[in-house]
N, CA and C atoms as a LAMMPS dump frame, in Angstrom:
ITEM: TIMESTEP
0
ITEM: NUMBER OF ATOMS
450
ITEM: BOX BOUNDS ff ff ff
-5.0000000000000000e+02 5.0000000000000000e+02
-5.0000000000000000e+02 5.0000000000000000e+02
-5.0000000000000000e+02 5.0000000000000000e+02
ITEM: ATOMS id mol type element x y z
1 1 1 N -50.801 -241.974 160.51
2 1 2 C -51.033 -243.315 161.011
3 1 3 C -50.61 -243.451 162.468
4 2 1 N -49.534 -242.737 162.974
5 2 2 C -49.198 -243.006 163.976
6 2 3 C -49.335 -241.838 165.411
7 3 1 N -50.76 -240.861 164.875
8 3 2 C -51.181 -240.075 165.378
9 3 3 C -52.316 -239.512 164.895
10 4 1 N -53.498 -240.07 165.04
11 4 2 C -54.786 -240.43 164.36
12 4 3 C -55.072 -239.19 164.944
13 5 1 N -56.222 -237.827 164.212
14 5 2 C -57.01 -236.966 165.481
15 5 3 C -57.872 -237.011 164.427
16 6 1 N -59.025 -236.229 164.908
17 6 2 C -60.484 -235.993 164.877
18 6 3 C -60.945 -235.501 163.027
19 7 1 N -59.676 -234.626 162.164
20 7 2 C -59.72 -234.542 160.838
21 7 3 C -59.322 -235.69 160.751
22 8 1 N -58.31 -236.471 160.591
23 8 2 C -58.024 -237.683 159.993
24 8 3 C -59.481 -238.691 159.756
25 9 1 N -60.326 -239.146 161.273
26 9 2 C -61.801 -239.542 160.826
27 9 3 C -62.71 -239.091 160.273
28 10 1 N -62.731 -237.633 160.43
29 10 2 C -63.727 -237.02 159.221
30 10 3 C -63.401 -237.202 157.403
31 11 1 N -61.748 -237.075 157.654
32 11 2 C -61.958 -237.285 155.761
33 11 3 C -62.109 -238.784 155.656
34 12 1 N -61.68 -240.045 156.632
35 12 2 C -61.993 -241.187 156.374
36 12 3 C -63.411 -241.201 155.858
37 13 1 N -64.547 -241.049 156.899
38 13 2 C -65.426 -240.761 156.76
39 13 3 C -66.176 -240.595 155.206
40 14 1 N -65.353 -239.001 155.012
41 14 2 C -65.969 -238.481 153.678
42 14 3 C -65.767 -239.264 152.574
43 15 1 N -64.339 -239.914 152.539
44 15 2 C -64.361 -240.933 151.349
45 15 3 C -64.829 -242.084 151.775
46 16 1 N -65.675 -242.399 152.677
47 16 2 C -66.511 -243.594 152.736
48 16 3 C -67.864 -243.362 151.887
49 17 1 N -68.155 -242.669 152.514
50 17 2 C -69.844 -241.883 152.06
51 17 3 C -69.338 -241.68 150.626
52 18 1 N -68.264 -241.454 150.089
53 18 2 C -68.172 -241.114 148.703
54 18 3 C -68.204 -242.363 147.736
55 19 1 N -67.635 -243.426 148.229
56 19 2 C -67.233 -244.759 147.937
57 19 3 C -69.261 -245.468 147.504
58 20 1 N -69.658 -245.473 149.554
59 20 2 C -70.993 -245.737 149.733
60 20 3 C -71.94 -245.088 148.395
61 21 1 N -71.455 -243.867 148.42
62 21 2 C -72.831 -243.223 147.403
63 21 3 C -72.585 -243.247 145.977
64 22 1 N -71.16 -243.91 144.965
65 22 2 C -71.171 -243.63 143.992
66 22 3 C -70.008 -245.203 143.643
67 23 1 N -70.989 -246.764 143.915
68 23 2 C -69.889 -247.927 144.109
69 23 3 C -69.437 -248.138 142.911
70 24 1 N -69.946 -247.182 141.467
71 24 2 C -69.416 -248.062 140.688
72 24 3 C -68.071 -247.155 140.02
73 25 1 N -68.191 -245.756 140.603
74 25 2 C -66.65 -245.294 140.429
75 25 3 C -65.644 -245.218 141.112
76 26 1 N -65.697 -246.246 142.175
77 26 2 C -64.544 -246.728 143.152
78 26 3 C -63.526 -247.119 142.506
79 27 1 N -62.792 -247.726 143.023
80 27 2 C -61.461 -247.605 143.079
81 27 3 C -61.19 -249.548 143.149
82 28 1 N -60.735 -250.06 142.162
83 28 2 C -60.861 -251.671 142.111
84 28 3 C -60.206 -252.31 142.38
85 29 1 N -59.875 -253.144 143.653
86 29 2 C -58.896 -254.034 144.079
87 29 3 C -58.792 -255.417 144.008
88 30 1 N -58.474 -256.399 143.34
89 30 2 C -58.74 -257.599 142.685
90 30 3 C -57.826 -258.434 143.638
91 31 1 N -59.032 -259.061 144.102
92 31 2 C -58.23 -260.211 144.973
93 31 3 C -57.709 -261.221 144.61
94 32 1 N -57.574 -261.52 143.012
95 32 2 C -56.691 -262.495 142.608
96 32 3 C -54.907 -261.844 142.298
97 33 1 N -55.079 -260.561 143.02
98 33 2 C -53.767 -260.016 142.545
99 33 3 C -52.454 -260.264 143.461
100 34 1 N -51.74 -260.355 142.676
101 34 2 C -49.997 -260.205 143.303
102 34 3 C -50.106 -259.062 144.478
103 35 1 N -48.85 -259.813 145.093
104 35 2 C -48.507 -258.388 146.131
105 35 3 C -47.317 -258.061 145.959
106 36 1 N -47.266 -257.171 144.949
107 36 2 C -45.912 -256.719 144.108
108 36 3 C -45.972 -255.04 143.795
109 37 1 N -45.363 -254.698 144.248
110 37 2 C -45.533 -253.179 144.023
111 37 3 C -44.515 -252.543 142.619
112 38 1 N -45.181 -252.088 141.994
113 38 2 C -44.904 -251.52 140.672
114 38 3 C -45.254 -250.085 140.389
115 39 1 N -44.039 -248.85 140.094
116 39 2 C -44.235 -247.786 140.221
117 39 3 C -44.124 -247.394 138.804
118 40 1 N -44.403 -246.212 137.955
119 40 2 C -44.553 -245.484 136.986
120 40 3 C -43.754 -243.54 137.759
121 41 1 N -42.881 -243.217 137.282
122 41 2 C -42.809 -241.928 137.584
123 41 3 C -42.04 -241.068 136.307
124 42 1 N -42.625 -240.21 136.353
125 42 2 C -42.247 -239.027 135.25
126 42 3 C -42.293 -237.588 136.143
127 43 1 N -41.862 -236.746 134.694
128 43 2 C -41.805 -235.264 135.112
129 43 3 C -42.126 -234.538 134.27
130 44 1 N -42.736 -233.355 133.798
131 44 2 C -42.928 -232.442 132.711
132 44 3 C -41.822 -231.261 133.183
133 45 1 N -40.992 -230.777 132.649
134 45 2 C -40.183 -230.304 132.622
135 45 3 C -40.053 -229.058 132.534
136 46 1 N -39.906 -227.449 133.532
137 46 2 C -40.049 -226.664 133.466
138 46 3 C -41.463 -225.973 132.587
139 47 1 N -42.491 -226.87 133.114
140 47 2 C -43.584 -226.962 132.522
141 47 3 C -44.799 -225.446 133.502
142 48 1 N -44.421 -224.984 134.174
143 48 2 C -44.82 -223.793 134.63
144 48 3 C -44.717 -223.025 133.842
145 49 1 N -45.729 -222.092 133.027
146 49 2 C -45.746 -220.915 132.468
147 49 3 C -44.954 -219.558 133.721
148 50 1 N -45.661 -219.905 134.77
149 50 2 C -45.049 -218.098 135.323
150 50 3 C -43.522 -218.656 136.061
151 51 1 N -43.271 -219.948 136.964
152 51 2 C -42.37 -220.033 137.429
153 51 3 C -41.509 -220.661 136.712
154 52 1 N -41.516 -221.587 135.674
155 52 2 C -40.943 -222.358 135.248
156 52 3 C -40.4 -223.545 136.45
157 53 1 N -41.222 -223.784 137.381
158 53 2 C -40.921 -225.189 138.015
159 53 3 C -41.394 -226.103 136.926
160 54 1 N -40.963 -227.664 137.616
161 54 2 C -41.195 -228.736 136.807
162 54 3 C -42.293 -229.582 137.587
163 55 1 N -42.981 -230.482 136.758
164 55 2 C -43.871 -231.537 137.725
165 55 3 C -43.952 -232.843 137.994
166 56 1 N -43.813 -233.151 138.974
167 56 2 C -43.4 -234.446 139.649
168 56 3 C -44.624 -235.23 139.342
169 57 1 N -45.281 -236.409 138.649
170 57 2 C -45.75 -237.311 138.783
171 57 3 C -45.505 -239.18 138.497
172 58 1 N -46.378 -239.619 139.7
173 58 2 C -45.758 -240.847 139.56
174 58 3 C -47.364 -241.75 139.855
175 59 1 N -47.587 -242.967 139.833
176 59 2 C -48.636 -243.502 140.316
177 59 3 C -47.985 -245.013 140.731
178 60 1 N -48.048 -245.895 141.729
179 60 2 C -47.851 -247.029 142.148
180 60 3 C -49.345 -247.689 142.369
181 61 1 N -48.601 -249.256 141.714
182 61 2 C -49.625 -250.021 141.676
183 61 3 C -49.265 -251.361 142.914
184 62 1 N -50.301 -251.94 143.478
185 62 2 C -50.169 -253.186 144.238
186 62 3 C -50.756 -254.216 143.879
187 63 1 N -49.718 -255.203 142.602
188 63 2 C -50.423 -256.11 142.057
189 63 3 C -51.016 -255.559 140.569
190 64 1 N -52.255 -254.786 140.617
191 64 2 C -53.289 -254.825 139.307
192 64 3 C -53.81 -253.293 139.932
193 65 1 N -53.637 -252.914 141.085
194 65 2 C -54.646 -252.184 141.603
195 65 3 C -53.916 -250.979 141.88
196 66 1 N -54.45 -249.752 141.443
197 66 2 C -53.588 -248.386 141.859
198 66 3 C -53.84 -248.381 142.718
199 67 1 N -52.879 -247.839 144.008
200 67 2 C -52.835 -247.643 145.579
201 67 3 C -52.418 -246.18 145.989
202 68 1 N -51.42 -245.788 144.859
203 68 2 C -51.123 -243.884 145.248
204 68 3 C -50.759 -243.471 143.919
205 69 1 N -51.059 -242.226 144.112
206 69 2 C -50.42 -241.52 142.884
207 69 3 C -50.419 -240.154 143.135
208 70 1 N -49.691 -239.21 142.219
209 70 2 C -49.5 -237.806 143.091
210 70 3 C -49.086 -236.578 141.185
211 71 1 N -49.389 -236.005 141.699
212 71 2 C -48.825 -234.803 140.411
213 71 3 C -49.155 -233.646 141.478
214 72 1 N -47.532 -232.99 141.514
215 72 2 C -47.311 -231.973 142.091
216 72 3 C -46.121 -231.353 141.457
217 73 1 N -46.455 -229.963 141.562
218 73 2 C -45.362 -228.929 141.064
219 73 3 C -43.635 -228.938 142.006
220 74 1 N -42.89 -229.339 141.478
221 74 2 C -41.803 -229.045 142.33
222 74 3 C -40.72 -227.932 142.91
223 75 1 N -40.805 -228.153 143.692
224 75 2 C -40.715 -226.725 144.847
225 75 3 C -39.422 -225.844 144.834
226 76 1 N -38.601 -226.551 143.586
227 76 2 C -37.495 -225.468 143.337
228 76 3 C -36.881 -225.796 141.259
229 77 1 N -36.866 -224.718 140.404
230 77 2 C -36.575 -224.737 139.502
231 77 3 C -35.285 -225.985 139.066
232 78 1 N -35.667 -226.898 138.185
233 78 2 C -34.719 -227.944 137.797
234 78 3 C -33.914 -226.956 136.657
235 79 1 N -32.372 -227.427 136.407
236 79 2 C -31.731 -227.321 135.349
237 79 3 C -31.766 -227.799 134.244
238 80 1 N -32.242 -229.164 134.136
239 80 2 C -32.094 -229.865 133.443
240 80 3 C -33.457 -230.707 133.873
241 81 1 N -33.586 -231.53 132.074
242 81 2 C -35.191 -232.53 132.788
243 81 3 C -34.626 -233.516 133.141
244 82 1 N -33.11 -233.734 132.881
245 82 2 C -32.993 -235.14 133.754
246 82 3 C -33.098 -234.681 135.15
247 83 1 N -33.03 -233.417 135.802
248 83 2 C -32.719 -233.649 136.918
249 83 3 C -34.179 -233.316 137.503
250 84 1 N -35.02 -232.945 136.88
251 84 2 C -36.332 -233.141 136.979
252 84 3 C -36.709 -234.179 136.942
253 85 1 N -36.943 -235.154 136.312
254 85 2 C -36.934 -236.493 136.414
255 85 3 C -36.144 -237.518 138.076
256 86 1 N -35.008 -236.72 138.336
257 86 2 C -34.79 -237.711 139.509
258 86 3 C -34.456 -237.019 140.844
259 87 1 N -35.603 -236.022 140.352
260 87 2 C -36.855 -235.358 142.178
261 87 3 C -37.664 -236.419 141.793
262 88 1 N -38.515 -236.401 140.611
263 88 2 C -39.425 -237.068 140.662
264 88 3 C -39.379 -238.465 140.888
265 89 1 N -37.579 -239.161 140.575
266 89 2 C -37.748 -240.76 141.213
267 89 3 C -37.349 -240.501 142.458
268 90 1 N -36.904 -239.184 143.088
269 90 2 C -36.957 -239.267 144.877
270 90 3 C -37.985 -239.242 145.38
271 91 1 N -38.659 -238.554 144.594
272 91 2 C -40.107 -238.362 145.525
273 91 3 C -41.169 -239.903 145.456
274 92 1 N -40.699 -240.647 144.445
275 92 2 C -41.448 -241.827 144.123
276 92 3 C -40.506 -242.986 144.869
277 93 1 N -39.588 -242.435 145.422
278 93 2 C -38.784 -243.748 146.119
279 93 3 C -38.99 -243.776 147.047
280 94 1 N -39.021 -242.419 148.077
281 94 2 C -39.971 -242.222 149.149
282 94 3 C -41.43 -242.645 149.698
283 95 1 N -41.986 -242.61 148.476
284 95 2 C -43.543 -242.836 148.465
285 95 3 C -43.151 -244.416 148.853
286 96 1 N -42.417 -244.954 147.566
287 96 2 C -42.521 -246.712 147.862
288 96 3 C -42.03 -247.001 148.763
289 97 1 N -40.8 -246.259 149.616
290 97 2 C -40.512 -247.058 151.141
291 97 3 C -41.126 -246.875 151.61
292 98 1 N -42.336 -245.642 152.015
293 98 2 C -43.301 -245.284 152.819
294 98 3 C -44.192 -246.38 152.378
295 99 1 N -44.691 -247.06 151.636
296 99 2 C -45.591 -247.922 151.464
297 99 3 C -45.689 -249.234 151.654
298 100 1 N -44.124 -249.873 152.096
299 100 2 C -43.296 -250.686 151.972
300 100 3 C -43.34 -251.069 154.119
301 101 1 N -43.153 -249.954 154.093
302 101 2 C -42.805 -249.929 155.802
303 101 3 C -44.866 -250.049 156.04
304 102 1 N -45.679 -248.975 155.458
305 102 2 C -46.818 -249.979 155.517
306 102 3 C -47.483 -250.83 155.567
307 103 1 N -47.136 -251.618 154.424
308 103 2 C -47.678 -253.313 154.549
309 103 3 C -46.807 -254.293 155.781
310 104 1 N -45.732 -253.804 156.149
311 104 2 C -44.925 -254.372 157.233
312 104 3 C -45.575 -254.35 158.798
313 105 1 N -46.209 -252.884 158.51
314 105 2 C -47.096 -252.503 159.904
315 105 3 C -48.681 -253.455 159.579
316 106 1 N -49.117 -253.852 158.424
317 106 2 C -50.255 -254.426 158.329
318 106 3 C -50.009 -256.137 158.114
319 107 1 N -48.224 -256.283 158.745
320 107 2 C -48.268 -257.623 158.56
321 107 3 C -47.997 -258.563 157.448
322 108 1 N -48.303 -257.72 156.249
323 108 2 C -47.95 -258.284 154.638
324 108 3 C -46.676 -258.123 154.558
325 109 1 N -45.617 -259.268 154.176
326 109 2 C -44.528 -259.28 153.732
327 109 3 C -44.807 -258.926 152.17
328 110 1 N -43.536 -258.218 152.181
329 110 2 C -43.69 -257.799 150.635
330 110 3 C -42.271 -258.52 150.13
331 111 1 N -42.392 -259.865 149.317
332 111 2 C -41.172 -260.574 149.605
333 111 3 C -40.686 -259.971 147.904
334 112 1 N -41.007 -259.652 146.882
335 112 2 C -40.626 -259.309 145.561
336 112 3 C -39.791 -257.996 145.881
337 113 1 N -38.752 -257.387 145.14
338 113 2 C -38.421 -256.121 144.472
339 113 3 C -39.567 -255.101 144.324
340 114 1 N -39.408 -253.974 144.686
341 114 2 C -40.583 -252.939 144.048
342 114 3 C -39.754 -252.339 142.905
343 115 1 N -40.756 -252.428 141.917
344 115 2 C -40.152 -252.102 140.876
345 115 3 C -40.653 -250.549 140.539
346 116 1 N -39.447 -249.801 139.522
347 116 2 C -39.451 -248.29 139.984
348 116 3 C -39.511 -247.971 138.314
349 117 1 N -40.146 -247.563 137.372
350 117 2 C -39.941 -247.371 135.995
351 117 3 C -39.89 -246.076 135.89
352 118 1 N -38.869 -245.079 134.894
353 118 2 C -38.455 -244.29 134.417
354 118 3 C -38.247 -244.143 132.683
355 119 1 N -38.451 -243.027 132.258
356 119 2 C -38.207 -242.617 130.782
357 119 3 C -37.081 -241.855 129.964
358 120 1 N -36.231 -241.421 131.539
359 120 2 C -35.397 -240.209 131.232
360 120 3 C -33.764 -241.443 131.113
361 121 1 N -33.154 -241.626 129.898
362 121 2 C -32.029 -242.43 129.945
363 121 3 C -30.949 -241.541 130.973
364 122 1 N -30.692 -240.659 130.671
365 122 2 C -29.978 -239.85 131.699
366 122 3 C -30.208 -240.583 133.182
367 123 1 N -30.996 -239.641 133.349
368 123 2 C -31.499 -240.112 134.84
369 123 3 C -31.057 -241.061 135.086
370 124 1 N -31.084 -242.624 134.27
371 124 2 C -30.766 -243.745 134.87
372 124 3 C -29.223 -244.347 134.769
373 125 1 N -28.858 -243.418 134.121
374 125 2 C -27.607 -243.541 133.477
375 125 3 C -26.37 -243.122 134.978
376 126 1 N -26.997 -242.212 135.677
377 126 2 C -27.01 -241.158 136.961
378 126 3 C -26.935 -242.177 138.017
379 127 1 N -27.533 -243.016 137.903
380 127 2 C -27.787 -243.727 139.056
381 127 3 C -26.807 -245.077 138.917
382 128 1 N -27.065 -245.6 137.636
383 128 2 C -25.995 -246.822 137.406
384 128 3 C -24.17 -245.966 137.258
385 129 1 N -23.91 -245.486 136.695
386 129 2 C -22.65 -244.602 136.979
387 129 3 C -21.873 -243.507 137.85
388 130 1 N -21.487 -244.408 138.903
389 130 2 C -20.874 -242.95 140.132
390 130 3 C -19.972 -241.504 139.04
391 131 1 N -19.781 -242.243 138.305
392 131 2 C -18.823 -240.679 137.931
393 131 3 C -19.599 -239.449 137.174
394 132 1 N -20.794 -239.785 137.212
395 132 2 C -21.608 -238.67 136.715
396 132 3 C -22.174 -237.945 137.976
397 133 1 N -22.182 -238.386 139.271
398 133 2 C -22.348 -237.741 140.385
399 133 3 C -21.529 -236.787 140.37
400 134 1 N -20.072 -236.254 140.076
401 134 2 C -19.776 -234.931 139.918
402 134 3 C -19.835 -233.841 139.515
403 135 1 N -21.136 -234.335 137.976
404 135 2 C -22.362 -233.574 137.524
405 135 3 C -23.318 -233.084 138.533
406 136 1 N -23.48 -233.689 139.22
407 136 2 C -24.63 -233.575 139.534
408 136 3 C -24.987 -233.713 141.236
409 137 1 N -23.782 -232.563 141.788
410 137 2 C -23.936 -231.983 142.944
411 137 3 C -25.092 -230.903 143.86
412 138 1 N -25.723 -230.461 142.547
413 138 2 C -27.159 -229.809 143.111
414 138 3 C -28.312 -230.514 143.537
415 139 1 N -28.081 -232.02 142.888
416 139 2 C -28.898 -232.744 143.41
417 139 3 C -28.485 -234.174 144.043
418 140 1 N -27.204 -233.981 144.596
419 140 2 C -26.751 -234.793 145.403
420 140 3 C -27.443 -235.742 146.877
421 141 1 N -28.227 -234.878 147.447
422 141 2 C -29.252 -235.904 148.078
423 141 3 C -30.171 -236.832 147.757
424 142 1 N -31.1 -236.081 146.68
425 142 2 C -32.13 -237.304 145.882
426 142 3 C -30.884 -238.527 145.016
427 143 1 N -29.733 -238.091 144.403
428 143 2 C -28.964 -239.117 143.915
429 143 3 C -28.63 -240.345 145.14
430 144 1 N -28.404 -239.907 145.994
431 144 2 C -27.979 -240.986 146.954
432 144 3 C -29.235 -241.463 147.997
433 145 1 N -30.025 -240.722 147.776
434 145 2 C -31.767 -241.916 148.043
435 145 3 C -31.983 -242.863 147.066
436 146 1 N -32.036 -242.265 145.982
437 146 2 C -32.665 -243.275 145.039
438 146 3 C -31.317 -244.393 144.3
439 147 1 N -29.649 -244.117 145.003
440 147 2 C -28.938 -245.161 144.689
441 147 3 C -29.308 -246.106 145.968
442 148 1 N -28.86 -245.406 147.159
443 148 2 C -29.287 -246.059 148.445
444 148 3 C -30.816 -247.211 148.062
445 149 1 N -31.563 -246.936 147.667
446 149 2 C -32.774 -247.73 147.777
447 149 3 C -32.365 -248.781 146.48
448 150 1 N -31.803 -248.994 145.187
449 150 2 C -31.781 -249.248 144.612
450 150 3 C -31.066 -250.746 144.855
């Protein structure tokens, strides 16, 4: 965004013409909707057959309308699926401040909470209780993003 070049307009482009040539499997944004951002994130858990990495997915909604979503393999073996689980709420807390500082640049106040949903009780257990942070020194940076944002 803040250094536009010559690929950046071509894939605009391509998902225009993709949009243009096929309107009824677009992507649906309902203008009677909230401007409330609401996230979903999970992990499959040492779910790699050859590496045994785990996989990060999450999808955020704005209002009614999906706006991002991502499933990617994560880039270093978890111990545990809770701690698979909270790469995957770093990587989804990231996404929502990045999306957050977006609508700010487009002028939309985003005056609600973004809300962040999880499945792993651990995980959240991690985040509401400092004394389990001495567990959980291998992943001491994503713990203090996703308390920090919280």
């Amino acid at each position: 965004m803040s250094r536009p070049c010559d690929t950046h307009l071509a894939t605009a482009y391509h998902v225009l013409r993709y949009l243009k040539s096929s309107p009824g499997a677009g992507i649906f944004f309902s203008t009677d909707s909230d401007l409330k951002l609401c996230s979903y994130s999970d992990s499959d858990w040492a779910s790699c057959v050859d590496t045994h990495h785990s996989v990060t997915g999450f999808a955020i909604f704005l209002g009614s309308s999906l706006i991002s979503w991502k499933a990617k393999k994560q880039a270093t073996v978890s111990k545990s699926s809770s701690e698979a689980e909270y790469r995957a709420l770093s990587s989804t807390t990231c996404e929502l401040q990045w999306l957050i500082y977006l609508l700010n640049d487009f002028h939309i106040s985003h005056l609600d909470l973004a809300l962040l949903y999880c499945d792993n009780q651990f995980a959240i257990q991690i985040d509401a209780n400092p004394s389990f942070h001495e567990r959980t020194k291998h992943i001491e940076l994503d713990c203090h993003l996703v308390r920090e944002k919280v």
